[in-house]
N, C-alpha and C positions, 0 to 999 in steps of 0.2 A: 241595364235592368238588374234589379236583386229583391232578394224576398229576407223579408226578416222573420218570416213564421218559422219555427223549430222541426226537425225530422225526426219522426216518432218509432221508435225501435222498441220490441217486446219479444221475449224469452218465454218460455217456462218456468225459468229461473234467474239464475245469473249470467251462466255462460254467456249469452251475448254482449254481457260485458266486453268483450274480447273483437268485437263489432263494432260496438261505440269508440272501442279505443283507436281502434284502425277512422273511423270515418273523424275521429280528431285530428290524428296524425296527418290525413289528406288534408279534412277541409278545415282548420281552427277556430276560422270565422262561427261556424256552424253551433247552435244552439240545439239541443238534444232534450229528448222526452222518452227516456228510458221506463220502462212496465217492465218486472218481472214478478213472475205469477207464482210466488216463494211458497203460497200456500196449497197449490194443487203439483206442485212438480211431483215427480216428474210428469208429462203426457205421456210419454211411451207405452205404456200398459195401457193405454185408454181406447176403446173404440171411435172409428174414425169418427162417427157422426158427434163424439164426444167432445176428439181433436177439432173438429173445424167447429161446434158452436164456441170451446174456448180460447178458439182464434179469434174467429168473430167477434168475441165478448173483449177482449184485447185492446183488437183492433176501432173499436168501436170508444173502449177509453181514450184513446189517444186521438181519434178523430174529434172526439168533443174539444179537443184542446189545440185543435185548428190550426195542422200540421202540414206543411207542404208536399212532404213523402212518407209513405210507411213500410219498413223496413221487418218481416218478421224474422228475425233473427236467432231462430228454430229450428231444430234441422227435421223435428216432428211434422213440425206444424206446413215447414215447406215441401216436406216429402208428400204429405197427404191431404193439405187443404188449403194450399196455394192459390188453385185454380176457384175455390170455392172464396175467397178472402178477394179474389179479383174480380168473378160475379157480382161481390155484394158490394163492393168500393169503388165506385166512378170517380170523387172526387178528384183523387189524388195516385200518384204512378204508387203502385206495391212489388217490390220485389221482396225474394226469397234470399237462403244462403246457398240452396243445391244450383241450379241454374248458371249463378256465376262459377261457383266452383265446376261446374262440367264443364263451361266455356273455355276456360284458365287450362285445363286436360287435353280438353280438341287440339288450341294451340301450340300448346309446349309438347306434346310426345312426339316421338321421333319414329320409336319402336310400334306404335299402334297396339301398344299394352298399358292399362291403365290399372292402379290400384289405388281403393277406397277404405279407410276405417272411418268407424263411428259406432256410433251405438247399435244398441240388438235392433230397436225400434229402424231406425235409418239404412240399415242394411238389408232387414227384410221388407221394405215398402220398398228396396230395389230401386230407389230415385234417383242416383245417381246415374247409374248404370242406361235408366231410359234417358235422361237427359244428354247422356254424353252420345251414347248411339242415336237419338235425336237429330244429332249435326253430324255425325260419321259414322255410319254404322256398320263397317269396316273394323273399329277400334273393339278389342276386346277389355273387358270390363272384371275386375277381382275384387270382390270385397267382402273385407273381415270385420266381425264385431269385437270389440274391444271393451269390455264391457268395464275393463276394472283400472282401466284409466283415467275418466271422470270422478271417483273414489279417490284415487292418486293425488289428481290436482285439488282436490278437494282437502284434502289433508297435510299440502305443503309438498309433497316428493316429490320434488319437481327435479332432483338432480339427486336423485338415492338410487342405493344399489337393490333396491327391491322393485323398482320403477324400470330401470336396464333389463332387468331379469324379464321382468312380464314383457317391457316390449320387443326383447329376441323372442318368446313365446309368442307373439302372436304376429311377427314382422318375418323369420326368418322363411316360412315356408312362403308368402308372396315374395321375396324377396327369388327364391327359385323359379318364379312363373318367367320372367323375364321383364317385371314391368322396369317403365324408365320415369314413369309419375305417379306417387302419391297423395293422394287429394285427403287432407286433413277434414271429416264429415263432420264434426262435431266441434262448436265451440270452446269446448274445453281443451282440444290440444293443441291448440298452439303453444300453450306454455309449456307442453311438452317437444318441442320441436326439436331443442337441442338435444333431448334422448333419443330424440326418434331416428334425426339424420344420426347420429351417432351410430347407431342400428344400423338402418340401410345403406350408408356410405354416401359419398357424394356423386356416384354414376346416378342416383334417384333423386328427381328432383322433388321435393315436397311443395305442396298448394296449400295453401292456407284458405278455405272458405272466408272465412271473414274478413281477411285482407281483398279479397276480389269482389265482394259484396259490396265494398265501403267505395273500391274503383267503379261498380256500375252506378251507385247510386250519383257519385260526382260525377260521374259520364253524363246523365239525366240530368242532373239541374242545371250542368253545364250549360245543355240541349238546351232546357228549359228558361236559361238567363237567369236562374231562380237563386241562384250562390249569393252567400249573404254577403255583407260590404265590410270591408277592412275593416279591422278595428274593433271587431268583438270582440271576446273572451270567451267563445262557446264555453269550454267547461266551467266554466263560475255562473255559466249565466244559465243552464241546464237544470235539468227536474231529473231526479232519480226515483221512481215508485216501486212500491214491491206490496205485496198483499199479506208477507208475512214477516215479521223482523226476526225472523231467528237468528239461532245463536252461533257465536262467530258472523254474523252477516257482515260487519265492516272490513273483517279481516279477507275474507274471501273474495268481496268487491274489490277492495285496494290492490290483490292478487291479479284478478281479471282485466280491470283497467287500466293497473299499474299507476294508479294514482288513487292518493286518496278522494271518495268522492262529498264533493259542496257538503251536502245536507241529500237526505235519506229522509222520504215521504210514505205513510203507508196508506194504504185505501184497499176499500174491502167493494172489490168488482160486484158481487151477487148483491149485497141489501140496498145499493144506489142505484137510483133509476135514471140519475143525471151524474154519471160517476166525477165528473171532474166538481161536483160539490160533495163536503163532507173529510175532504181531504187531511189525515192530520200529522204535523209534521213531527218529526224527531232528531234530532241533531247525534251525529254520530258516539258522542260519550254517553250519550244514555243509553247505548244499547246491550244486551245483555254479554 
């Protein structure tokens, strides 16, 4: 059995760019229908009922376009309206990025010490932290807001000495608690990852959410028999949308991915009633 309908993955933004690229790296076959929502980012400042209807609204573009999985690739949107995006979505399995990443935590600690970065938003919905005492609740739980690291990768620092500097500031003192895993919250730092183990040494093992996210979803289709059939070219043959083409957007996607991506689609979720019409394209040298 296999399914040639594409897996439908959406951000706030870009970051789960860093998602897509991981479930390339597993499945290549796999054909993608990437939303990032460039014109409302961030969610983090938003109220919840705000987070799940622009989950919903999301989630809801990519269903029109008749997707076998959905993938919110959020660390907002999964900390606080997961469970709401799974009420509304029968079709099709939804996962999250918290969830895998507490699983990948349970696993790997040894010490039954866990430590979490990501954003302010992700930290204080405390998601991780229930997810992982969820399955052991036994394991104690740390986590810091990192606030000025998505800034960082956003700007290129991805191996500068002012990028070192912040992450001894905000690594050193978990680094005393005794954890022996760090669960990477937020899409954006993986690309930090070589500053970060840098920081914490190699007694700390780091999680990558989006690397174990891209493992559940293959776990599932595997289940499902739904894996698509040799011989595609998922990324050529993939959709990238975004609701806003700002500036630098190519550069920062190629960052994320680590490829550049096909072609770059905008569409504006609020004025379409049937989002997947209306669609208009843009080829990446037009953009500003």
């Amino acid at each position: 059995m296999s399914d040639l309908r594409p897996i439908g993955v959406f951000d706030s933004g870009l970051g789960g760019l860093t998602v897509a690229k991981e479930l390339f790296r597993l499945m290549p076959n796999e054909r993608i229908i990437y939303l990032g929502d460039t014109a409302r980012v961030p969610y983090g400042g938003r109220s919840q009922e705000t987070i799940r209807q622009y989950g919903l609204q999301d989630a809801k573009v990519l269903m029109d376009m008749d997707i076998k999985l959905l993938v919110a690739a959020c660390n907002t949107v999964s900390s606080v309206a997961l469970d709401y995006l799974e009420q509304h979505i029968k079709e099709v399995p939804v996962i999250g990025v918290v969830r895998p990443g507490a699983k990948a935590a349970v696993l790997r600690t040894m010490e039954r010490k866990v430590g979490v970065v990501g954003t302010k938003a992700t930290v204080a919905s405390g998601s991780y932290a229930k997810a992982i005492q969820a399955l052991d609740p036994d394991i104690k739980v740390y986590a810091k807001a990192c606030p000025l690291f998505v800034p960082l990768v956003e700007e290129g620092f991805l191996n500068h000495d002012i990028t070192r500097l912040t992450a001894q500031h905000y690594l050193y003192e978990m680094m005393d608690l005794g954890i022996d895993c760090l669960v990477l919250g937020c899409t954006h730092y993986p690309l930090l990852m070589g500053v970060i183990q840098e920081t914490v040494g190699t007694r700390i093992q780091l999680l990558d959410s989006a690397l174990w996210t891209a493992k559940e979803a293959q776990d599932i289709l595997t289940t499902l028999g739904a894996l698509a059939p040799d011989g595609v070219d998922g990324l050529q043959k993939s959709r990238f949308l975004a609701t806003d083409l700002t500036p630098h957007f190519e550069t920062l996607a190629k960052m994320l991915l680590g490829q550049s991506l096909p072609e770059i689609e905008k569409i504006n979720i609020d004025e379409s009633e049937f989002p997947a019409a209306g669609i208009e394209k843009s080829l990446p040298d037009a953009l500003p």
